[in-house]
Phi, psi and omega in degrees: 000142179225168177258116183263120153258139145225123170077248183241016151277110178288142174267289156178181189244166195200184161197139243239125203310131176290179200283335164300313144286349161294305236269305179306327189287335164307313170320278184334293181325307199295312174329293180305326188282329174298350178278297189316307178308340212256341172278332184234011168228314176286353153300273206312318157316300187274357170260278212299347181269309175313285128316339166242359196101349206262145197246133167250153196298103170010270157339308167308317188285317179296284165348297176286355167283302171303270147027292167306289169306315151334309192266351183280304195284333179297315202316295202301317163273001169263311179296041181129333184083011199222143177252184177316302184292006169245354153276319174301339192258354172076034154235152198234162177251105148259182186253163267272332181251028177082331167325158164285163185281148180298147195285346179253307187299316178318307204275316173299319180307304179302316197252003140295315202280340167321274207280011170278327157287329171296328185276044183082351168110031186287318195309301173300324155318328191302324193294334146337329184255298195355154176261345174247013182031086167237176159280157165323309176303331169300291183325319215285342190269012187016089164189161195235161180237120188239157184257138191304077200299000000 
């Protein structure tokens, strides 16, 4: 068991997933997220390019990916702290007093978390150093990765 302090407030106590059940949990996600994608972005793409004509703009496509993904992980983590691949691995996200996350911190988390994975994978490496093994995306989103009781 371990304790989060800040400052002089105690929050509560928990313990915190190994790098290894992060790491997996990750995988999995990636699996799961190839379902989400081929449903809700590459159909649509392939009915408006095919069938209706419409050619979309790069740009456009990164946008509805980030976009896409964006509304998979807030839902989930706004609902409960948790996505499919994080009930299964019996982890959870909360915020820094244990409560669920807030609908703006869910959106800081995500788009930390965006850019720690584009800088080469520092966000995730961080956790490594962390004195609380979180991700970068955590700290900066005040919020913790917890094992699920």
């Amino acid at each position: 068991m371990q304790s989060l302090l800040t400052g002089r407030l105690f929050l509560f106590s928990y313990t915190f997933p190994s790098f290894f059940r992060r790491m997996t949990s990750m995988v999995y996600e990636c699996f799961l997220l190839g379902a989400v994608v081929l449903v809700f972005f590459l159909l649509p793409q392939t009915l408006f390019g095919v069938f209706i004509g419409i050619a979309v703009y790069p740009s456009v496509l990164w946008v509805h990916f980030f976009l896409l993904l964006l509304v998979y992980f807030c839902w989930f983590w706004i609902r409960g702290g948790q996505t499919l691949a994080m009930k299964t691995w019996k982890i959870q996200v909360v915020d820094i007093s244990g409560g669920p996350l807030r609908p703006l911190q869910a959106v800081l988390r995500y788009c930390a978390a965006w850019s720690g994975v584009m800088l080469g994978g520092v966000g995730i490496l961080w956790s490594l150093v962390d004195r609380d093994r979180q991700f970068l995306h955590d700290r900066i989103a005040d919020t913790r990765l917890i094992n699920k009781v």
